[in-house]
Structure formats: C-alpha cells, structure tokens
N, C-alpha and C positions, 0 to 999 in steps of 0.2 A: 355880831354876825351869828344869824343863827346854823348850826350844824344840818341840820334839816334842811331847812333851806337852801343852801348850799351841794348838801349830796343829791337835792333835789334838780338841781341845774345842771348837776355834771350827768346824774340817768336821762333828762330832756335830752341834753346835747349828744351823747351816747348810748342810743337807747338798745346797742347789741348786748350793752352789759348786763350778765345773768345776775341781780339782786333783786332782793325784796325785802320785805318788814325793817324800811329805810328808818320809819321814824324811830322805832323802838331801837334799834342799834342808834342812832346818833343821839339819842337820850340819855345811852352810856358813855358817851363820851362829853356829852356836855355836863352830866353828874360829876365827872373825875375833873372836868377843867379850874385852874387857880382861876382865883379873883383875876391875878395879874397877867393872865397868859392869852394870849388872841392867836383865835384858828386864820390862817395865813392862807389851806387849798385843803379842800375835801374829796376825796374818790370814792368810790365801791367798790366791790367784787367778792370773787370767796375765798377764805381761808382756807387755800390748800393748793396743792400742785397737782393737781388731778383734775384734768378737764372735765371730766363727766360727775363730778362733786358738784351739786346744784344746792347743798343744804346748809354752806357753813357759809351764809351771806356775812361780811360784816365790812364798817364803813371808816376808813382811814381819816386820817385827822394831819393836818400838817399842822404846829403851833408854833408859836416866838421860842417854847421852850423842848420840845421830844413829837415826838410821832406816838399818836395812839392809836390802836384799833381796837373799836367797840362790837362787841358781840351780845345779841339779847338770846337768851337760850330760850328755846319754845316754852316747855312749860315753866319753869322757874330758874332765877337767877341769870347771871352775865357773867360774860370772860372780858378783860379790858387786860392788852399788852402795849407798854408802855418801852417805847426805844429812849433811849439818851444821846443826846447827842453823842457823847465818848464811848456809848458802847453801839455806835455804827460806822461798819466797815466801809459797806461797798455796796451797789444797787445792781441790776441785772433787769432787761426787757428784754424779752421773747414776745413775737407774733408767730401766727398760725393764721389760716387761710381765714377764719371767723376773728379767734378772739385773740389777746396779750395777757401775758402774766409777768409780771411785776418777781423779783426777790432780791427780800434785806438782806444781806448779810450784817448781823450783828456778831462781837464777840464772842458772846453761848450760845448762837441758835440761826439759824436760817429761815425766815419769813418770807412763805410764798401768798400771792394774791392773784388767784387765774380769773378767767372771763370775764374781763376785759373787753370791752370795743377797742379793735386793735386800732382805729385811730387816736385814740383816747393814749396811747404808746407816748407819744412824743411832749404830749403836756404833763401828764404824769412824771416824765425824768426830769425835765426844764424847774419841775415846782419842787420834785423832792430833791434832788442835786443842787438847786439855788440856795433854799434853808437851812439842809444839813450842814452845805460849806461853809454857809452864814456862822452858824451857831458851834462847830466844832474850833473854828478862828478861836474862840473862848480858851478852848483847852488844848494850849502851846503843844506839848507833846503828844498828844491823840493817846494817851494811858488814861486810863481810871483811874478818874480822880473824882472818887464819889463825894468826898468835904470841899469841894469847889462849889461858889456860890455862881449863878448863873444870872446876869444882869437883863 
C-alpha cells in the first residue's frame, strides 16, 4: 500500500482538509517504514493547534508497528515523529463549525493535528483507537518497555 495513494483517498474523501505537498510528506514516511511493517490508515492535516496555522502540513501514518507523522520541510530536510505503542496515552477529537483537530497524548509530549474535515472526526478515532489498543495488548503493563520486541 502506497502512502501516497492512500493520503490521496482520505483529501478526495475530505477535501475541507487544509494540506498540501501530500506526496513529498508521505515520502518521509514511507523512507522510515521497516521492511516488516504495513501502513493500516493514513490522514492529513497540520502539525499544530492553531487553527489559522496553514504551513505545517504533514501526513499521519497508522502501521502494524507506531504511528508516524512525516513532515517535508520546504527548502531542505524532514521532521518524522514516531509514537510507540507504550509511549501512547490517550487520543482527544475536537470539531469546530469547519474543521476537527486530533491530540496524542503521549508520555513526553502532546501532538496536536488541526484542519481536519470535521467529518473526517469519527474515522480518524475508530482507525487510531482500533490499532493503538491492538498493539499496546503487546505491552502488559502499558510502562516503557523499550527492549520489548514487537511481533
């Protein structure tokens, strides 16, 4: 399954959602994918909690193994944040009259994902709450357990 293609389906189906330069972000994240790992559900929107932030597009990744989000910097290089199963807490969806924003909470950090098609709300929680709960089952006590192998 290509990354592309995929984030390609979700802005057809959602086209309120504020992204762009789709390919070039999903290129970082298919860079960083293992051999052994399949993307499961892809989104978009921007890296940040501020509605009126239109520049930090970047495109979410659900896989068998973590959650990435790929970011292509305009003139040079990438940012790629990679969750772990055990270092994710808890998920959070807000709408607004337009658009939904999305936030991670992980252990160190809280990721937010605004402009959203706020219908886009309800598939987004269904996909990343299915594979989180999937993939934290792994790790009995939900502590960091970084030398735990992941099947």
């Amino acid at each position: 399954m290509s990354v592309y293609s995929e984030v390609k389906k979700f802005k057809k189906k959602y086209p309120l959602t504020v992204a762009w330069r789709l390919k070039k972000n999903a290129e970082v994240i298919e860079k960083h994918l293992n051999p052994d790992e399949i993307v499961h559900y892809v989104f978009t929107g921007q890296k940040s909690q501020k509605f009126y932030d239109f520049f930090s597009t970047c495109v979410v990744a659900i896989t068998s193994k973590r959650i990435l989000i790929g970011r292509k910097r305009v003139v040079f290089g990438y940012a790629l944040d990679s969750v772990m199963p055990y270092m994710f807490n808890d998920m959070n969806v807000r709408t607004r009259i337009i658009w939904g924003k999305v936030s991670i909470d992980t252990v160190k950090e809280l990721i937010f994902i605004s402009n959203i098609d706020k219908d886009a709300m309800p598939e987004i929680e269904t996909n990343v709450s299915k594979y989180m709960f999937k993939l934290k089952k792994k790790f009995p006590n939900n502590k960091e357990t970084s030398g735990q192998k992941i099947n």
